[in-house]
Backbone as JSON, one array per atom type, in Angstrom:
{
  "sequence": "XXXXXXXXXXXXXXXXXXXXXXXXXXXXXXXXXXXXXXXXXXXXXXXXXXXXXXXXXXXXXXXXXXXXXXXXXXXXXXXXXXXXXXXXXXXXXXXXX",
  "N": [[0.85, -1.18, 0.0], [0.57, 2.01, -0.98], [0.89, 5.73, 0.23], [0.06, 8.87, -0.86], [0.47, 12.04, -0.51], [-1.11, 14.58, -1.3], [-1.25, 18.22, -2.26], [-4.13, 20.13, -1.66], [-5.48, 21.84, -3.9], [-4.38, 20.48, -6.19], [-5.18, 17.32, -5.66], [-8.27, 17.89, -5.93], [-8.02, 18.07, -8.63], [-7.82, 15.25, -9.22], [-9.27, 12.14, -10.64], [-10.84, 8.74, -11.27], [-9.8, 7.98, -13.53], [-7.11, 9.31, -13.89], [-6.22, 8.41, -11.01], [-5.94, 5.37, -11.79], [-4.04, 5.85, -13.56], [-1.67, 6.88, -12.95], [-1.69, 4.96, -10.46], [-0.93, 2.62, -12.1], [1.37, 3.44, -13.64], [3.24, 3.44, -11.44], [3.47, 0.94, -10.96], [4.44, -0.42, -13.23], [6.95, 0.87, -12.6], [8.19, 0.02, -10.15], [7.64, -2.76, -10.29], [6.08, -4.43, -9.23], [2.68, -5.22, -7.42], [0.39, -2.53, -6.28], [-1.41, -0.73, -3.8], [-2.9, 1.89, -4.28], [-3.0, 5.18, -2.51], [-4.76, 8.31, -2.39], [-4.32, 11.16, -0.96], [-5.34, 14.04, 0.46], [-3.33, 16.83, 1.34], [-4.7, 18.41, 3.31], [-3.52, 20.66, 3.88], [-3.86, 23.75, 2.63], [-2.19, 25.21, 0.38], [0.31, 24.24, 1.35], [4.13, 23.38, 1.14], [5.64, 21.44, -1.73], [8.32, 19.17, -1.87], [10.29, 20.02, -3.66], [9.13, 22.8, -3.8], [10.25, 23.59, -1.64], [13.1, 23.53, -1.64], [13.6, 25.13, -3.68], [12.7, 27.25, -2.55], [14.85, 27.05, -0.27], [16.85, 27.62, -1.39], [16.81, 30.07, -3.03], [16.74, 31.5, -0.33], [19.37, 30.97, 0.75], [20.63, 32.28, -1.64], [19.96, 34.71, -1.12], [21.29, 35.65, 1.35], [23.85, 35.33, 0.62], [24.43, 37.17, -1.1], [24.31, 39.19, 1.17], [25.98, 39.03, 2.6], [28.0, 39.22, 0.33], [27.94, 42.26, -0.23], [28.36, 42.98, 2.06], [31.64, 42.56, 2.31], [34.88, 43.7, 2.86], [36.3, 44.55, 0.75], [34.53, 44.74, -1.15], [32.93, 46.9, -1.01], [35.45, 49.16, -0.56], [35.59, 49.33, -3.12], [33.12, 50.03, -4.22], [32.95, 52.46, -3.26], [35.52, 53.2, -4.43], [34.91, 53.45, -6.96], [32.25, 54.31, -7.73], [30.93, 52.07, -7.69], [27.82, 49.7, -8.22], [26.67, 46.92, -7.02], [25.69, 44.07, -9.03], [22.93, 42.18, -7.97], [21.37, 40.3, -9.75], [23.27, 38.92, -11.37], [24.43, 37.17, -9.12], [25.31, 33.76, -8.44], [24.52, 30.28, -7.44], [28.15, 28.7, -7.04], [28.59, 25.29, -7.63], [30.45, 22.99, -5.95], [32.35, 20.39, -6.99], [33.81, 18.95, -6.0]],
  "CA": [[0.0, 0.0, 0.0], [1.22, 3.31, -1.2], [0.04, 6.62, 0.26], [0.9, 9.81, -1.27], [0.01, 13.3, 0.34], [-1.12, 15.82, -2.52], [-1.71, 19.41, -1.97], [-5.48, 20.03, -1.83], [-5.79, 21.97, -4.92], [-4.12, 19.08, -6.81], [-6.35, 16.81, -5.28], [-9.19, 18.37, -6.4], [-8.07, 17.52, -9.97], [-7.86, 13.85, -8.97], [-10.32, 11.27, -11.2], [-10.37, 7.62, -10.93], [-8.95, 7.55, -14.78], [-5.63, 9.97, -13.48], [-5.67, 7.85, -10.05], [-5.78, 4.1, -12.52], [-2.94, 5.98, -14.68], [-0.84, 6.54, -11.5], [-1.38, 3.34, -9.93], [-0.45, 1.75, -13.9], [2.73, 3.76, -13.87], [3.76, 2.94, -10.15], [3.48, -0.89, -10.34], [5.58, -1.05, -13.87], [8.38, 1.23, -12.66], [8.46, -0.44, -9.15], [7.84, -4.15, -10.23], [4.92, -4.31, -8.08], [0.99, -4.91, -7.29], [0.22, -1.87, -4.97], [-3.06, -0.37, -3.86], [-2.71, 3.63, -3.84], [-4.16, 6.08, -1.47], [-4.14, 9.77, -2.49], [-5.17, 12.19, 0.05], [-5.07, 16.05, 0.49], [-2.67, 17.23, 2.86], [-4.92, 19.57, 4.55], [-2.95, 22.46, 4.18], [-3.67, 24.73, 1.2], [-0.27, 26.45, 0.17], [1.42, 23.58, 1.74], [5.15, 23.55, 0.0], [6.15, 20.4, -2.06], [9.64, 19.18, -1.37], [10.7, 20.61, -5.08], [9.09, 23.98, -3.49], [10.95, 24.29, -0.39], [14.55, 23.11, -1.75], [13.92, 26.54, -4.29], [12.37, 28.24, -0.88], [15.58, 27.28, 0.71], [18.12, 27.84, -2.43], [16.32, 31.8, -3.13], [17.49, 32.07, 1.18], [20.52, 31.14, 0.36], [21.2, 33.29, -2.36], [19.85, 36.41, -0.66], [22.31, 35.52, 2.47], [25.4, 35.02, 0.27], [24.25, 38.67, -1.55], [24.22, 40.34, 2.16], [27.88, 38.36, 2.71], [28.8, 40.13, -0.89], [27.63, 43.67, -0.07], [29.26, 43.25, 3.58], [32.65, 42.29, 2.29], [35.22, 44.64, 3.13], [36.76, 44.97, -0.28], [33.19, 45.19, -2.19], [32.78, 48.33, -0.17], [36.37, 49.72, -1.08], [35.6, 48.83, -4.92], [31.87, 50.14, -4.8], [33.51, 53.61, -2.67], [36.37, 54.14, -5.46], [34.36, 53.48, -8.52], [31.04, 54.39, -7.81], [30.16, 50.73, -8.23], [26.93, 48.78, -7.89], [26.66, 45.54, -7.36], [24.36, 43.78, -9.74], [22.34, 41.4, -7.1], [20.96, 39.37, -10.43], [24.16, 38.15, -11.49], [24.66, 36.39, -8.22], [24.55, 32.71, -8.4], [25.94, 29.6, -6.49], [28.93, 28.05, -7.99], [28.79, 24.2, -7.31], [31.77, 22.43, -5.83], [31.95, 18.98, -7.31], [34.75, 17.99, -5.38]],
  "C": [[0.9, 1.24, 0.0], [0.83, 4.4, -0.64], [0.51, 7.72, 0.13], [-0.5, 11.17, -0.77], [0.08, 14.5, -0.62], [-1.6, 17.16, -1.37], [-3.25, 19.61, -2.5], [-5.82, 20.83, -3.4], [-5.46, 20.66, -6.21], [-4.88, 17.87, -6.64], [-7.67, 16.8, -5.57], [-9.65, 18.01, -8.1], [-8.08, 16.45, -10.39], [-9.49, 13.12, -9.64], [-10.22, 9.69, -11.06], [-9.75, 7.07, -12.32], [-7.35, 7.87, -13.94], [-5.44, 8.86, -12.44], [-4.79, 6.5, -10.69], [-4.26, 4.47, -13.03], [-1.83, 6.46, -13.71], [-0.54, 5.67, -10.85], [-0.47, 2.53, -11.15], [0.96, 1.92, -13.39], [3.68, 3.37, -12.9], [4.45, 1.5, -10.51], [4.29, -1.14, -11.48], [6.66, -0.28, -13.41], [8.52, 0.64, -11.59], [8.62, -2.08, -9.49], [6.78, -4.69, -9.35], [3.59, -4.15, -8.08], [0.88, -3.8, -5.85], [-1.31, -1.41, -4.88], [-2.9, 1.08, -3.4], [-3.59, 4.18, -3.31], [-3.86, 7.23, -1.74], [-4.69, 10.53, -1.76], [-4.65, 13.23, -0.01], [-4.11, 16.07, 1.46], [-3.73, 18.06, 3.67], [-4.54, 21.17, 4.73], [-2.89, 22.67, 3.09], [-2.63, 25.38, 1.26], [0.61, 25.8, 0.65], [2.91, 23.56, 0.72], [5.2, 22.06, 0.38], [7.5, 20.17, -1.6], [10.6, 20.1, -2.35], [10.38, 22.63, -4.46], [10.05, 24.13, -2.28], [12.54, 23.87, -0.84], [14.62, 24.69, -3.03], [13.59, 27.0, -3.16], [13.77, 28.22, -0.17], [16.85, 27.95, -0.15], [17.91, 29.56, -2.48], [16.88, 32.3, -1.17], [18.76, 32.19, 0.83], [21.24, 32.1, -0.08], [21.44, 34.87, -1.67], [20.62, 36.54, 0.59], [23.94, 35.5, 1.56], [25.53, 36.83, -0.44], [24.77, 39.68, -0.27], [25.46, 39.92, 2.54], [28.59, 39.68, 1.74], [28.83, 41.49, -0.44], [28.37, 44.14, 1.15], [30.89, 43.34, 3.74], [33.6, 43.76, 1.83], [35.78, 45.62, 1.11], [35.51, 45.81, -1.21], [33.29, 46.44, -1.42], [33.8, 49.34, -0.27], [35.5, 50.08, -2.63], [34.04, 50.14, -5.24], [32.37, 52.35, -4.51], [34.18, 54.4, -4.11], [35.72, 54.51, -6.48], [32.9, 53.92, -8.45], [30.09, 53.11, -8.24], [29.02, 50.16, -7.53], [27.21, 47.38, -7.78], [25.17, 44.55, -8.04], [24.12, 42.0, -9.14], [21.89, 40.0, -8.22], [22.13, 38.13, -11.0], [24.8, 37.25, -10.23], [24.44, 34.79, -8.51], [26.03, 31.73, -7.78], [26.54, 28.71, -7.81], [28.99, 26.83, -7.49], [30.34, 23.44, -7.55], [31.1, 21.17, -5.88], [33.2, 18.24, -6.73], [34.64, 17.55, -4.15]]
}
């Protein structure tokens, strides 16, 4: 038995064709007879996991921005030259080592 926890608007769009064609897809990529349960979470506006890993990545960013703007040099640089710092071009660089 499977039970998966939709967000109530999603839920809402739930039919017993979409549920059949969910269950279908489950049981050949798993290898498996299951019996699915889809229920609402309950909480409208709840965040998916996909939403809160951007919810936490957009923190991130805007913490590594207030790092940038704080750093002693940026503050020389922005002083001599009349420089901005352009907040859009920010992004994280992934270490693959």
């Amino acid at each position: 038995r499977l039970k998966l926890q939709l967000q109530p608007e999603i839920h809402e769009l739930l039919n017993d064709a979409i549920k059949t064609e969910i269950t279908q897809a489950l049981e050949q990529k798993l290898g498996v007879s299951l019996q699915l349960d889809l229920a609402a979470t309950g909480v409208a506006g709840g965040q998916t996991p996909i939403q809160a890993k951007i919810q936490r990545q957009h923190q991130e960013r805007l913490v590594a921005i207030d790092a940038i703007k704080d750093e002693k040099l940026v503050k020389k640089l922005q002083h001599a030259f009349s420089a901005e710092l352009d907040e859009a071009s920010v992004v994280k660089i992934e270490n693959n080592h």
